[in-house]
C-alpha positions in Angstrom: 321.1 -33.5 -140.8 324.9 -34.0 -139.7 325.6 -33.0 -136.0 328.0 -30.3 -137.4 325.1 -27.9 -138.9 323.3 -28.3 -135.7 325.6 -27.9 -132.5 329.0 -27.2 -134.3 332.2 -28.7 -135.6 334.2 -31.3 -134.7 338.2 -30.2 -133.7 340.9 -32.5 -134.7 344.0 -31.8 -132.4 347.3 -33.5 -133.4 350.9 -32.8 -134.0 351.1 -35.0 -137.5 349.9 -33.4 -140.1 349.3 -37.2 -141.4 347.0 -37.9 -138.4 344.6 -34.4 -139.1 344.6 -35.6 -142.7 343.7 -39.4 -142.4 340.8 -38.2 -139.0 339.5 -35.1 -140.9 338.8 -37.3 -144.1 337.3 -39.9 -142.3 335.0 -37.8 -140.7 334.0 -35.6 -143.1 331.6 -38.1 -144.9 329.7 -38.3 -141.4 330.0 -35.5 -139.4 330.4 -32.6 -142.0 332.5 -29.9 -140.8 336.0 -30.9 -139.5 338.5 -28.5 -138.3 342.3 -28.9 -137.4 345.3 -27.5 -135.4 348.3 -28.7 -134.4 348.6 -27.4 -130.9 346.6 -27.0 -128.3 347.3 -23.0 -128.4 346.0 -23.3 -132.1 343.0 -25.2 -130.8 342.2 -22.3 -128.0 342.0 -20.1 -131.1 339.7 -22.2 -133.0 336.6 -22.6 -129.7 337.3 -19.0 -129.2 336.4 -17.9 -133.4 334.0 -21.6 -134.2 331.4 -22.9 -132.6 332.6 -26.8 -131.7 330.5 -29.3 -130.5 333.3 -32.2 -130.4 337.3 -32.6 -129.8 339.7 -35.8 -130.9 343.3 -35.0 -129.0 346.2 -37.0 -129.7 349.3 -36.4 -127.8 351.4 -35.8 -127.4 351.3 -32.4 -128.6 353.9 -29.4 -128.3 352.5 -27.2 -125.9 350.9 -30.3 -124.1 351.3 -28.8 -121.0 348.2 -26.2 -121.5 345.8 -28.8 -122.4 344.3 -28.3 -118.8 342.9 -24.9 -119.8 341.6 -26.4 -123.1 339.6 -28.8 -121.2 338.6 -26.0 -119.0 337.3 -24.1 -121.7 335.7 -27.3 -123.5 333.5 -27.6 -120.0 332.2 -24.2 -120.1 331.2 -24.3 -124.0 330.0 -28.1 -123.8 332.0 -29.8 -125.7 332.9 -33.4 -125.8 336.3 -34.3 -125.6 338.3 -37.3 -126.9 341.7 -37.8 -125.7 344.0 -40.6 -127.2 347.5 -41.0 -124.8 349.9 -43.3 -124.8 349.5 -46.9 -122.8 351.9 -45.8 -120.4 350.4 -42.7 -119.1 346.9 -43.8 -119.7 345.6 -44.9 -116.2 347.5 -41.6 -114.7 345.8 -39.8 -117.6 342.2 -41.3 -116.8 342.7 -41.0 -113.3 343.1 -37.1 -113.6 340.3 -36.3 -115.4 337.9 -38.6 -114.5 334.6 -36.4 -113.7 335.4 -34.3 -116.2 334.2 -34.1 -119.8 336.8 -36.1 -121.1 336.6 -39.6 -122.7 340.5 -40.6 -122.7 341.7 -43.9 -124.9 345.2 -45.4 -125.0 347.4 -45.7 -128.6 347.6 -47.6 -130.7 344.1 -47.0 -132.4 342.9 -47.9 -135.7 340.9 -45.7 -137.6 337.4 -47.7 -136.9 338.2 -47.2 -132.9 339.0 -43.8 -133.8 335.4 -43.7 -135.3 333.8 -45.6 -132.5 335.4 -42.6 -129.8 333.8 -39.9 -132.0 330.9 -41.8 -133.0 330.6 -42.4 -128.6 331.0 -38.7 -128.0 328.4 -37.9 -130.5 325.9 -39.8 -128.3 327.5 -38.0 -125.9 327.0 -34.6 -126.9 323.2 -35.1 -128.4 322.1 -36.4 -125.0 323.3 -33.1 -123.6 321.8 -31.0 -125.9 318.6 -32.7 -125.4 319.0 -32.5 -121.7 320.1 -29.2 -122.0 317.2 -28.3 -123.9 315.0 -29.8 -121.6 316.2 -27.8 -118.7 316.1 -24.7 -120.5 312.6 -25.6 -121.5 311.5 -26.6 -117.6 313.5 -23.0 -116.3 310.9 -20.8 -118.9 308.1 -22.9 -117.8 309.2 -21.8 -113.8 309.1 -17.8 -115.3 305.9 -18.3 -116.5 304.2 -19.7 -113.7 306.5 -17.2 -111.7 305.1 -14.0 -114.3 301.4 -15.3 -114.4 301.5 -15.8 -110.1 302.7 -12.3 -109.5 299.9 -11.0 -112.1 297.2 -13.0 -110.3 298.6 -11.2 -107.0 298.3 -7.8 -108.4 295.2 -8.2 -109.6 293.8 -9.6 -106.9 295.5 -6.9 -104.5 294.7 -4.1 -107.0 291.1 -5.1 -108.7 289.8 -6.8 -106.1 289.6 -10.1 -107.8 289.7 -13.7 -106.4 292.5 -16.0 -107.7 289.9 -18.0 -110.0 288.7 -14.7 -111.7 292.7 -13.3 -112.0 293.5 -16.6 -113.8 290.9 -16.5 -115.7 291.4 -12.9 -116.6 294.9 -14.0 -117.8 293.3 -16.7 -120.1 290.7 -14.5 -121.4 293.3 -11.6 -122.1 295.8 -14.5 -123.9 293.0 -15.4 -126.0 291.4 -11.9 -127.5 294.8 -10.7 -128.2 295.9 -13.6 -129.9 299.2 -14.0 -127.4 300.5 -16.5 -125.0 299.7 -16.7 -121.6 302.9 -15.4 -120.9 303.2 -12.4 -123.0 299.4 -11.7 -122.2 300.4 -12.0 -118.2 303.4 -9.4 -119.2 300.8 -7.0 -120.9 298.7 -7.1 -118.0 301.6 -6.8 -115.5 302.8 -3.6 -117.8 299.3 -2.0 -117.4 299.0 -2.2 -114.0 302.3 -0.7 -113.4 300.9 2.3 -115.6 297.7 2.7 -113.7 299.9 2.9 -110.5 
């Protein structure tokens, strides 16, 4: 499975038309779906309509000066960026966006470094998928013990029973109805607002 039909595409940004031809072909073969623009307005456009999971930049680019809220908006969706500068505004570059989730690399590339970058910021973006994931995974974990804790204390304030026998009650319940714990601690939690 190619990253692109899991998490998104990957956005070229350049000014060349030459450049978006000779990256997008390149990657195509890997990655799968490889979209283009020539300025960074253009590229706005494209994370607001496609779901992209990766940037390559090369300035310099038109409208170069609104690259700032492109990275802003890259941060809030996720997305990797790569950004290739010239040498002489490289360590300014780097410098300004370090802590930020930018990977910046000085011209002159070749096209195997430009694979390397995208190939480094597909690492990248799986580890924080998977980390993403993870967390998301942990936080519904927290609601159930939250859901199936404020159950055992309504039973145990409204039928009388002791923790043991409420969390047992849960189990029980989660296994004649054929549900989860958590959707059988809902059920429960549903009824005893009813009886109230």
């Amino acid at each position: 499975m190619k990253l692109t039909d899991r998490i998104g595409a990957i956005l070229v940004i350049a000014a060349k038309p030459r450049i978006q031809s000779s990256v997008r072909s390149a990657l195509t073969a890997k990655y799968g779906r490889v979209l283009t623009a020539e300025t960074v307005q253009e590229a706005r456009r494209a994370v607001e309509r496609e779901k992209i999971a990766l940037m390559v930049i090369f300035s310099p680019l038109k409208d170069e000066e609104e690259i700032p809220r492109l990275f802003d908006m890259a941060e809030r969706r996720g997305i990797a960026a790569g950004y290739i500068v010239g040498r002489e505004i490289y360590g300014e570059t780097a410098y300004r966006l370090e802590g930020r989730n930018v990977f910046v690399v000085a011209y002159p590339l070749q096209m195997d470094q430009v694979l390397q970058l995208v190939s480094f910021l597909h690492q990248v973006q799986r580890r924080f998928w998977l980390v993403l994931s993870e967390q998301e995974r942990l936080q519904r974990q927290v609601q159930d013990i939250q859901i199936a804790c404020r159950v055992k204390c309504l039973l145990v304030e409204k039928r009388e029973m002791t923790e043991e026998e409420a969390h047992h009650f849960i189990e029980q319940e989660a296994m004649n109805t054929g549900l989860s714990k958590r959707e059988a601690a809902l059920k429960i939690l549903k009824e005893l607002k009813q009886e109230e």
